[in-house]
N, C-alpha and C positions, 0 to 999 in steps of 0.2 A: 850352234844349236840346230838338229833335224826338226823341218818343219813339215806338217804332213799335206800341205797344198805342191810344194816341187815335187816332191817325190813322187805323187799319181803314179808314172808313167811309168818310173821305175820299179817300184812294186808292183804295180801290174804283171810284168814283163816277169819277173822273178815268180811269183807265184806260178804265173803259168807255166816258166820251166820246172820248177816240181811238180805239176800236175795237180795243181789243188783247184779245187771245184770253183773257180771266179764265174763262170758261166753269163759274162755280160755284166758282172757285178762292179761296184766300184768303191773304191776305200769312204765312207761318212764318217767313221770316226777311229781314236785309239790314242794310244799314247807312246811316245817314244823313250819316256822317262829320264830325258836330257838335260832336265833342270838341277835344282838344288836341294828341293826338297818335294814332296809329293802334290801335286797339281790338286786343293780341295777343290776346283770347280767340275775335277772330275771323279773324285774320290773321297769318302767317309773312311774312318775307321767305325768298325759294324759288330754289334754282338755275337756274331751266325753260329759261332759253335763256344760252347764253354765246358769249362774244366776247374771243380771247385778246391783241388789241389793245385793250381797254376796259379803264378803271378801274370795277369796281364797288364801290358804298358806301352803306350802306345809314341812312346818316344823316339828318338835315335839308336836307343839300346836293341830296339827288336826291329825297327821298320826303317828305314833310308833310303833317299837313291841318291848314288853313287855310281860312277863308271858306266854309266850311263844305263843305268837299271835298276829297278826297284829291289832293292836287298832285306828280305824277311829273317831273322834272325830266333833260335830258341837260345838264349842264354842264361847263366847261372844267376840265380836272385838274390840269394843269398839269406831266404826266408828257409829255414828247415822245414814249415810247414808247408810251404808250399814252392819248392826249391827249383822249378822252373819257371824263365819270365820270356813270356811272349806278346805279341799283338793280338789286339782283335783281327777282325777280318777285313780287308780295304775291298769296299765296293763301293755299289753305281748306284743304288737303290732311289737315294735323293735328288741324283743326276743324271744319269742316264737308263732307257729301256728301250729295250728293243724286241722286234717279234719276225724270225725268220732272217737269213741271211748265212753267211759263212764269217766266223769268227775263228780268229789265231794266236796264239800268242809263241815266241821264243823265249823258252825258259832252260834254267840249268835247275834241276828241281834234285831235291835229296833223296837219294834212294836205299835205306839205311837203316837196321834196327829201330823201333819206338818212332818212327817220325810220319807222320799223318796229313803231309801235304795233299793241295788241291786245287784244282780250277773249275767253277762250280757257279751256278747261276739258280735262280728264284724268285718268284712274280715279282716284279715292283708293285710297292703298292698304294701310289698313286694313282695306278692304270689295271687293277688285278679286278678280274668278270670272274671268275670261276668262284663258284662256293670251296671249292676244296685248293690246295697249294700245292703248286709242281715244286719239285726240284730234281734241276738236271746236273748232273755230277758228269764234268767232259771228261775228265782223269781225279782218280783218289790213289793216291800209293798207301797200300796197306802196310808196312814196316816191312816193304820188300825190297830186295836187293837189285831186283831186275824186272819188274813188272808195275803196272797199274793197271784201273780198270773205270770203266764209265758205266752210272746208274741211275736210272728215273725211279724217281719217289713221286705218292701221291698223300699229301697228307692232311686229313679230313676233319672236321668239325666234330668237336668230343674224342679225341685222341686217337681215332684209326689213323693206321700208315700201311701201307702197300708199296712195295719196290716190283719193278716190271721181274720177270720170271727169266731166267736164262734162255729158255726156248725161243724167247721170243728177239732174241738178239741173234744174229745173224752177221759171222758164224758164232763170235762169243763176246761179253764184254771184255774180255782180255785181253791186254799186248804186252809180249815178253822181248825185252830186245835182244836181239841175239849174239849182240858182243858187249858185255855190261862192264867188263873190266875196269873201262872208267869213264863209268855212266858217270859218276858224282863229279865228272869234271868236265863234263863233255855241255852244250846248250842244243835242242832238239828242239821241231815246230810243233806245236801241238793243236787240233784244231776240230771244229764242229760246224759240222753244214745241216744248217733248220728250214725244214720246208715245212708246206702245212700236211704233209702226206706220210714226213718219216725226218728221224734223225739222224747223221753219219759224225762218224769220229774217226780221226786223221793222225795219224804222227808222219815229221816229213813227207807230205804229199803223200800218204797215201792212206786209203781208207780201211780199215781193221775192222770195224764192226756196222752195224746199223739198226736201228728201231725203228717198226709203222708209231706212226701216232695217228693216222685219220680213225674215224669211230665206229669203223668193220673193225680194227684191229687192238680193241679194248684188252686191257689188262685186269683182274679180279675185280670184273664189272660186276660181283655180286657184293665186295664189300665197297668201294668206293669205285660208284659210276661215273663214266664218260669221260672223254680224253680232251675236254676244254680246259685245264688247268696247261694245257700243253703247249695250247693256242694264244695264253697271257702274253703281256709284255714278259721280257726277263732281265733281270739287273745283272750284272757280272762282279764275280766275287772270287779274291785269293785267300785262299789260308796256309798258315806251316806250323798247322797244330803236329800235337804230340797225342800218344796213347797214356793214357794215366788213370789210376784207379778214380781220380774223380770222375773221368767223364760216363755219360748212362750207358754208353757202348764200349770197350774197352777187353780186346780179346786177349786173356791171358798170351801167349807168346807170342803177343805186341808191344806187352808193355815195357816203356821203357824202364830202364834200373841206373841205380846208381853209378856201374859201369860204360853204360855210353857214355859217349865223351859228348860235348860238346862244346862250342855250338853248334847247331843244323842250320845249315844256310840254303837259301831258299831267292834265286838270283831272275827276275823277270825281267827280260830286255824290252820288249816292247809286247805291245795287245793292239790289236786290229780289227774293225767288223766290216765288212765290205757288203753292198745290199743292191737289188736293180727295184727298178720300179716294183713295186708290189708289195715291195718286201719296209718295213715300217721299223723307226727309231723315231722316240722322246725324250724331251728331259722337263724332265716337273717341275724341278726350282724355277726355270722359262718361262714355264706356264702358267705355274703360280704365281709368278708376279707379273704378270701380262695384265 
């Protein structure tokens, strides 16, 4: 079993030759997914997104690790009514938050008609100051065969929601890979650098897009102000939802049909946050029983 105290020095090393932004930083936490079944001291299964046409289930049938990686699963249910069965969402909410830093993960993610994977993060809230709720979306595959994208939400008390504006993403949220052929089989890094000034997103070491978040560089400060939702702690969260007429967003030529095949697999090798002084990680079950 991979322990994340030897390895320091070794990850290190390896980050830096891809050129990912360690900048003095150092591995605090993550997980290697080596065991037998999913670590609860560092993971929930979470309600974060729902579909009232889905079977969710949070057993062996949708979520495992195996082969030394967390395996999300959409498989047949065998309910007509609701004839896909998934997991909820594995996160950190009740274990772990952090605020600033560079986080990674090595995933084989699906890239594939109707499949709505993500790696995606939202105040904890044990540790959440902001009236209003960030969420930071590092990659969402829209039921694309060769692309995903990353987006900040802001979402406010009494049901306003704001997403940051394309302009303001620099050059775009989008990254297309440019040999996809067999993306769905290939494991690629994926990755997000949080400072208190601006956010960056990464595939293999390199940077594709970026967002300000200091509070010169407000997003529709007319309907929900200031960029302290931005500033929270944030918990870290997987999904391998699907497109379906139940969920409240649900873009006609994403849905899936009866013709995909599945299942959609959804293979995470490892997740890593590496931080240098300044830069802050919690965990609230800790805390709360201190």
């Amino acid at each position: 079993m991979r322990r994340i105290g030897p390895l320091l020095a070794l990850l290190a090393a390896a980050c830096a030759a891809t050129g990912a932004p360690q900048d003095g930083r150092r591995l605090v936490w993550g997980d290697e997914f080596d065991g037998t079944s999913l670590d609860l001291s560092k993971w929930r299964f979470r309600a974060t997104m729902n579909s009232s046409d889905c079977t969710y289930s949070n057993d062996t049938r949708t979520a495992r690790v195996e082969n030394g990686c967390l395996h999300l699963l959409v498989v047949p249910s065998g309910n007509p009514a609701k004839p896909q069965m998934l997991s909820r969402g594995v996160a950190t909410h009740e274990t772990m938050g952090f605020k600033y830093g560079y986080l990674e993960m090595r995933g084989r993610v699906p890239f594939r008609h109707g499949a709505w994977p993500s790696f995606w993060m939202t105040a904890t809230p044990a540790f959440r100051k902001s009236k209003w709720m960030a969420e930071i979306d590092i990659f969402e595959v829209f039921s694309s065969t060769n692309s995903l994208a990353y987006n900040l939400h802001k979402w406010a008390p009494g049901g306003k929601h704001v997403v940051v504006p394309r302009k303001k993403c620099v050059p775009s949220p989008w990254f297309t890979f440019p040999n996809a052929e067999k993306l769905n089989e290939e494991f690629h890094v994926y990755g997000f650098e949080w400072t208190p000034k601006e956010m960056s997103f990464w595939v293999d070491g390199k940077k594709y897009g970026s967002c300000p978040i200091d509070e010169a560089n407000d997003f529709h400060a007319d309907k929900v102000p200031g960029m302290d939702g931005f500033h929270d702690f944030e918990s870290v969260i997987f999904n391998n939802e699907i497109f379906t007429p139940g969920h409240g967003w649900c873009p006609e030529k994403c849905r899936i049909t009866a013709d995909d095949t599945l299942p959609i697999e959804y293979w995470i090798d490892w997740v890593r946050l590496w931080q240098k002084d300044g830069e802050e990680i919690r965990f609230p079950e800790k805390e709360k029983n201190r």
